[in-house]
C-alpha positions as CSV (number, residue, x, y, z in Angstrom):
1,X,-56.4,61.5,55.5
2,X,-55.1,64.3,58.1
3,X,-54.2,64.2,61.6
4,X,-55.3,66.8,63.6
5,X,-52.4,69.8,64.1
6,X,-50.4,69.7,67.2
7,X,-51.4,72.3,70.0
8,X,-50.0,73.5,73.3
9,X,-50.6,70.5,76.1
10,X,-51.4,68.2,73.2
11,X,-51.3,64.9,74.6
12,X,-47.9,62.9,73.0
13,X,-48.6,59.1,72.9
14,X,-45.0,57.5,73.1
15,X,-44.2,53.9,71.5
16,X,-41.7,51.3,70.8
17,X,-42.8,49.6,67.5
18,X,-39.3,47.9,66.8
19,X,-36.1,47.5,69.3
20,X,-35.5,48.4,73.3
21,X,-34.1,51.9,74.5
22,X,-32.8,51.7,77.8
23,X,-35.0,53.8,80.5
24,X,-32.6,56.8,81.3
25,X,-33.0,57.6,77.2
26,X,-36.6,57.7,77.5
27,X,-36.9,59.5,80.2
28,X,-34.9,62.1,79.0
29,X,-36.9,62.2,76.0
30,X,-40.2,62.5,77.8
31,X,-38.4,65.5,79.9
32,X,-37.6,67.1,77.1
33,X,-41.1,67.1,75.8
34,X,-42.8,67.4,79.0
35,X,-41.1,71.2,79.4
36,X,-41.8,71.7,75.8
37,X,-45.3,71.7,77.6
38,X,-46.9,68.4,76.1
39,X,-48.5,65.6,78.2
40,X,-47.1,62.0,77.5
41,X,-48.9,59.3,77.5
42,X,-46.8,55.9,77.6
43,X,-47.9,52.6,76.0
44,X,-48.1,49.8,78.3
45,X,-44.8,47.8,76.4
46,X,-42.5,50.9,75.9
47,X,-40.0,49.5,78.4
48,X,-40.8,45.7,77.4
49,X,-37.4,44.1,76.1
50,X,-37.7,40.9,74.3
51,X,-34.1,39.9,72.9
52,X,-33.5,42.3,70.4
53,X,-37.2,43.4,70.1
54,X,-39.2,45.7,72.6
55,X,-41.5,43.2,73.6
56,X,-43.5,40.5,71.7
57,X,-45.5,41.4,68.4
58,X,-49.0,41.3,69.8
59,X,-48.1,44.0,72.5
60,X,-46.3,45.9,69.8
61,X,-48.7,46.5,68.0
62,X,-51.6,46.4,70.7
63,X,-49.5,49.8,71.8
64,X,-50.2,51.4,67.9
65,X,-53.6,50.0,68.2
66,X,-54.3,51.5,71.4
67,X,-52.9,54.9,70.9
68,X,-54.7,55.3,67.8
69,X,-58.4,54.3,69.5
70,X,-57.4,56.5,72.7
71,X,-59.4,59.9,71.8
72,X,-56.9,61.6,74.4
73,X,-54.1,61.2,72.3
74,X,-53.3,63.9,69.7
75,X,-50.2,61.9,67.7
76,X,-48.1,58.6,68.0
77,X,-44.5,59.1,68.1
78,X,-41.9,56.2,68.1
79,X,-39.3,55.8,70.4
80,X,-36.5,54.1,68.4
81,X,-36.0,52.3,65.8
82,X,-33.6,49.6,65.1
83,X,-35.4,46.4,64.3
84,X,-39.1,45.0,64.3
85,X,-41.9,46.9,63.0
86,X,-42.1,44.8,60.2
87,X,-43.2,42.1,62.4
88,X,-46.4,43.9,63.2
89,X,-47.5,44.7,60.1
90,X,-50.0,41.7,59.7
91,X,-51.3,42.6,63.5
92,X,-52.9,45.8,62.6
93,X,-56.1,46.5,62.4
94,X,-55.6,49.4,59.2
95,X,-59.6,50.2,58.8
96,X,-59.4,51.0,62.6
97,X,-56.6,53.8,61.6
98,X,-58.7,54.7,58.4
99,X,-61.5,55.6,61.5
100,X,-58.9,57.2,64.0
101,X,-56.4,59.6,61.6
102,X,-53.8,60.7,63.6
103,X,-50.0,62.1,62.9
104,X,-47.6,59.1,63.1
105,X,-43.9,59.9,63.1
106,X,-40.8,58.3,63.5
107,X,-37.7,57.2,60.9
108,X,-35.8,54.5,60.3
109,X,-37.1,50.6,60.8
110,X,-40.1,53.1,61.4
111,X,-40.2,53.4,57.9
112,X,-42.5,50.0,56.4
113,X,-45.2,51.6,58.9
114,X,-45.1,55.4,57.5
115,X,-45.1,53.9,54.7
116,X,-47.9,51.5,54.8
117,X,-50.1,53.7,56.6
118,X,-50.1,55.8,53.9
119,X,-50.7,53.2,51.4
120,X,-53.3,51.2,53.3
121,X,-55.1,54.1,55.2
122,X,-54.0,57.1,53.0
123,X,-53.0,58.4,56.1
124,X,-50.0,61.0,55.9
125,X,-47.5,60.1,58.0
126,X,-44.2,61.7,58.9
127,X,-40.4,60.6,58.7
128,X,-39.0,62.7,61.9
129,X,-37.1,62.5,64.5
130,X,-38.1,60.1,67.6
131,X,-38.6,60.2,71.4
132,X,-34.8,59.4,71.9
133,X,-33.7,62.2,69.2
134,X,-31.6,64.7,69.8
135,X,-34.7,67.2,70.0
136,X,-32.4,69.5,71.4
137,X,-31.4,70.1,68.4
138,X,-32.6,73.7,67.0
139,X,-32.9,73.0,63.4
140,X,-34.7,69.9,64.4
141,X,-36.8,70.5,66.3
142,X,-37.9,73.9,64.8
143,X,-38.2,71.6,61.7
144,X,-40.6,68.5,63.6
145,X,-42.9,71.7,65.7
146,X,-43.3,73.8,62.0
147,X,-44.8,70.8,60.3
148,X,-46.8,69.2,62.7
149,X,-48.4,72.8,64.1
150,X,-48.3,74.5,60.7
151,X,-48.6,72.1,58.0
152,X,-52.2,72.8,57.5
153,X,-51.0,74.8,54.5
154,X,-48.7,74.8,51.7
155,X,-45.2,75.0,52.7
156,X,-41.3,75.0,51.5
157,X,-38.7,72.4,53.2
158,X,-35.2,73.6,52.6
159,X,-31.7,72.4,54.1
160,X,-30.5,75.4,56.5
161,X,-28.0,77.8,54.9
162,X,-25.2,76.3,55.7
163,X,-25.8,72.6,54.2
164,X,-25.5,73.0,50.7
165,X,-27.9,70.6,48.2
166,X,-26.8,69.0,44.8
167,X,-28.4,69.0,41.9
168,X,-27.7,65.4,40.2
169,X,-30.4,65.8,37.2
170,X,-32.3,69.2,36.9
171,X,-36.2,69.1,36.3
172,X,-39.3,70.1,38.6
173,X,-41.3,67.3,39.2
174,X,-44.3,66.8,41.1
175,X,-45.5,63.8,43.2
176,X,-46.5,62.3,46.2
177,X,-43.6,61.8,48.3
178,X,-42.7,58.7,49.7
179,X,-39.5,56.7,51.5
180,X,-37.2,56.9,54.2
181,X,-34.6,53.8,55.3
182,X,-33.4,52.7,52.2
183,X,-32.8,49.0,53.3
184,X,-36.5,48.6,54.9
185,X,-38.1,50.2,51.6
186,X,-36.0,47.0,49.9
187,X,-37.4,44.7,52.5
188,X,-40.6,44.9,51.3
189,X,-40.6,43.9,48.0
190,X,-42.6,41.0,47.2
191,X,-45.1,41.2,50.3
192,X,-48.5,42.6,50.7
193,X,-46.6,46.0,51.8
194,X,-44.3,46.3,49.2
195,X,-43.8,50.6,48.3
196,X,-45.6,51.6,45.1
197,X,-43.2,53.8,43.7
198,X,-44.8,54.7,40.3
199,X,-45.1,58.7,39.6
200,X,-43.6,59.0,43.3
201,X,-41.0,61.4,44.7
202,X,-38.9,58.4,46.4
203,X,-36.7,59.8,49.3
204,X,-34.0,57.7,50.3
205,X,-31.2,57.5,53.7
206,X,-29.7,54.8,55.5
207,X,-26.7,54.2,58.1
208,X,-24.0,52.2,58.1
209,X,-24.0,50.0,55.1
210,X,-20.7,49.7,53.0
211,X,-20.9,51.2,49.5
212,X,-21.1,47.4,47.6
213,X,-24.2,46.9,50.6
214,X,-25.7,50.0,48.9
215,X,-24.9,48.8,45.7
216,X,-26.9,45.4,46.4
217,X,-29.7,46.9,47.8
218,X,-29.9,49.8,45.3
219,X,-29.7,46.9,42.5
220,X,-32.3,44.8,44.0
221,X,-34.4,47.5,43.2
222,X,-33.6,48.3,40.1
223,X,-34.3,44.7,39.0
224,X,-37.8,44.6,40.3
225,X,-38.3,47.8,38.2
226,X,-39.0,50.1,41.4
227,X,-36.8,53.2,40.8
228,X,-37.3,53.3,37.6
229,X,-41.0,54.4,38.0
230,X,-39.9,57.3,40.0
231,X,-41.2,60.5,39.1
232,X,-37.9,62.2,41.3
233,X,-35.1,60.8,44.2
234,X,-34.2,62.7,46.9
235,X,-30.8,61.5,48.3
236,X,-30.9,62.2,52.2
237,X,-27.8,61.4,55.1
238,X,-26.0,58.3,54.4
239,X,-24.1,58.5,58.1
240,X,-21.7,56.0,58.2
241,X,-21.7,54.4,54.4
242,X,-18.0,55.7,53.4
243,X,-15.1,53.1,54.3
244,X,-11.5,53.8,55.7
245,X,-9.8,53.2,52.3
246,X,-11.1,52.1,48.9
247,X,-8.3,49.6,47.3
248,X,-11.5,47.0,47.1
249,X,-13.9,49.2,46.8
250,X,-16.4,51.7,45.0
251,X,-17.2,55.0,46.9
252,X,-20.5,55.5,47.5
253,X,-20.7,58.0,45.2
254,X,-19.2,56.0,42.8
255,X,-22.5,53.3,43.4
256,X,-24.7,56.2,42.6
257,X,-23.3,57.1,40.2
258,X,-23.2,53.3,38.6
259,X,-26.7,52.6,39.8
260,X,-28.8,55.6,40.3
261,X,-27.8,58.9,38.0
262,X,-27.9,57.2,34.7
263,X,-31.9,56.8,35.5
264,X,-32.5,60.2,33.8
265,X,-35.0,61.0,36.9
266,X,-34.7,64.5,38.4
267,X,-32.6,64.0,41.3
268,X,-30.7,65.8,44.1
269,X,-28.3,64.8,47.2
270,X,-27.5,66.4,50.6
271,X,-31.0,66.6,51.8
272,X,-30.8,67.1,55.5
273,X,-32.6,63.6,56.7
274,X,-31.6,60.7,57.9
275,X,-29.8,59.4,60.7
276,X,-27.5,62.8,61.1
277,X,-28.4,65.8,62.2
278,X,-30.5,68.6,61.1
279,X,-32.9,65.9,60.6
280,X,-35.4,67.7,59.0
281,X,-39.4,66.4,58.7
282,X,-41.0,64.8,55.7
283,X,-44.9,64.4,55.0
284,X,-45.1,60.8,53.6
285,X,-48.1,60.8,51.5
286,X,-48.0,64.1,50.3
287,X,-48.0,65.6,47.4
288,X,-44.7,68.0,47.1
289,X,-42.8,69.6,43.9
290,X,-39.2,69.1,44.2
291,X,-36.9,71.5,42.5
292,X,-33.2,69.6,42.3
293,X,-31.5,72.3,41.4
294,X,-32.2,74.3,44.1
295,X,-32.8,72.0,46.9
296,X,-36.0,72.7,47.8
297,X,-39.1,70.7,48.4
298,X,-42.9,72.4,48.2
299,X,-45.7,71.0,50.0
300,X,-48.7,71.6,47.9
301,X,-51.1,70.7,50.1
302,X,-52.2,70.4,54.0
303,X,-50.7,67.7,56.0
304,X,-52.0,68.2,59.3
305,X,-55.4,69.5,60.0
């Protein structure tokens, strides 16, 4: 299932699924978008605060549920992340989505609902930057407009020139691409919303977690049998993962290395996504042919309508 394609004075439906972000950041956010010349619509608990959540569940996800039902609103874009949205995921209402398709996008803890909604609804869903991203950004932003205006066609995604790819194990696969925030994909194993990752192109990032934090996670994984039914990994940013010395440590390349390249599955690193920047869009859902030895991912099909 497609959203529709993103259009001049589309109307922008803004959310908080998962932590707080104070006002000036949202507001800047919506300024940016507004002179982009898109309408905003806010949900009624995007400044709600409730401890380390942005408001209770039930208005978290009444907010997802009501943007989706609203026939003014073109797509659903997250806020922040940080923590929550796996909280809501027993609140929605997913044949109501499967009757309103519409492009979702965010990253991070936004990642168990890109995710599910493609499971559940076989919705395509994108892993982009958020309300309070540096949209400013050229690469990024050129990256988030492209997709969601014209993906309604078969299309490459390629790091920029200057942010070189490696190959880790050669071979062109082909799959329906799935991932984002490597500890929330973990999170999910064992529930009702746990990622099916067999014949799927798994794309992986996360943000400060120490190498043996990685290595646990990564692990984890690999004992439930998860990565090993990969048909290919993509290796995005891992901002903040490295240490300031090593005497009691593995690298974190040392952990992929140890938990990850011996897997024999066509694989690259250096994709430009994640919690750095150029953070470049990602159709969840879709099926895509990835090339690890030259870094580039095709869309073979349509994403948006």
């Amino acid at each position: 299932m497609l959203g529709k394609r993103l259009i001049a004075g589309a109307t922008i439906g803004l959310i908080s699924p998962a932590s707080p972000e104070n006002v000036e950041a949202i507001q800047k956010g919506i300024s940016f978008l507004k002179n982009q010349g898109f309408n905003i619509l806010e949900g009624k608990h995007l400044y709600d605060k409730w401890g380390y959540l942005a408001g209770k569940d039930n208005d978290r996800a009444s907010d997802i549920m009501e943007m989706f039902k609203n026939t003014e609103v073109d797509i659903i874009l997250c806020i922040r992340g940080g923590y929550g949205s796996s909280r809501l995921l027993p609140y929605l209402d997913y044949d109501l989505i499967k009757e309103n398709p519409k492009v979702f996008a965010g990253f991070s803890d936004i990642t168990v609902l890109l995710n599910s909604f493609y499971e559940k609804c076989n919705l395509i869903t994108f892993h982009s930057p958020m309300g309070t991203s540096n949209l400013e950004d050229i690469e990024t932003f050129k990256s988030f407009m492209f997709t969601l205006m014209e993906g309604y066609e078969p299309y490459i995604i390629k790091n920029p020139s200057e942010f070189e790819t490696k190959c880790i194990v050669p071979g062109i696969v082909e799959g329906n691409l799935i991932g984002g925030n490597l500890g929330l994909i973990c999170n999910t194993l064992g529930t009702p919303y746990e990622t099916d990752m067999k014949d799927k192109i798994l794309f992986i990032e996360d943000v400060s977690e120490a190498p043996y934090r990685i290595d646990r996670i990564l692990t984890q994984l690999l004992l439930a049998g998860k990565l090993q039914q990969c048909k290919g990994i993509i290796l995005g940013q891992f901002k903040n993962c490295d240490l300031p010395h090593y005497e009691k440590s593995l690298t974190l390349e040392e952990v992929f290395e140890d938990r990850l390249y011996n897997l024999n599955i066509p694989m690259f690193s250096g994709f430009c996504s994640g919690h750095d920047y150029p953070k470049l869009t990602l159709p969840i859902g879709a099926r895509v042919r990835m090339n690890p030895e030259t870094g580039v991912i095709n869309v073979l099909e349509g994403v948006v309508d």
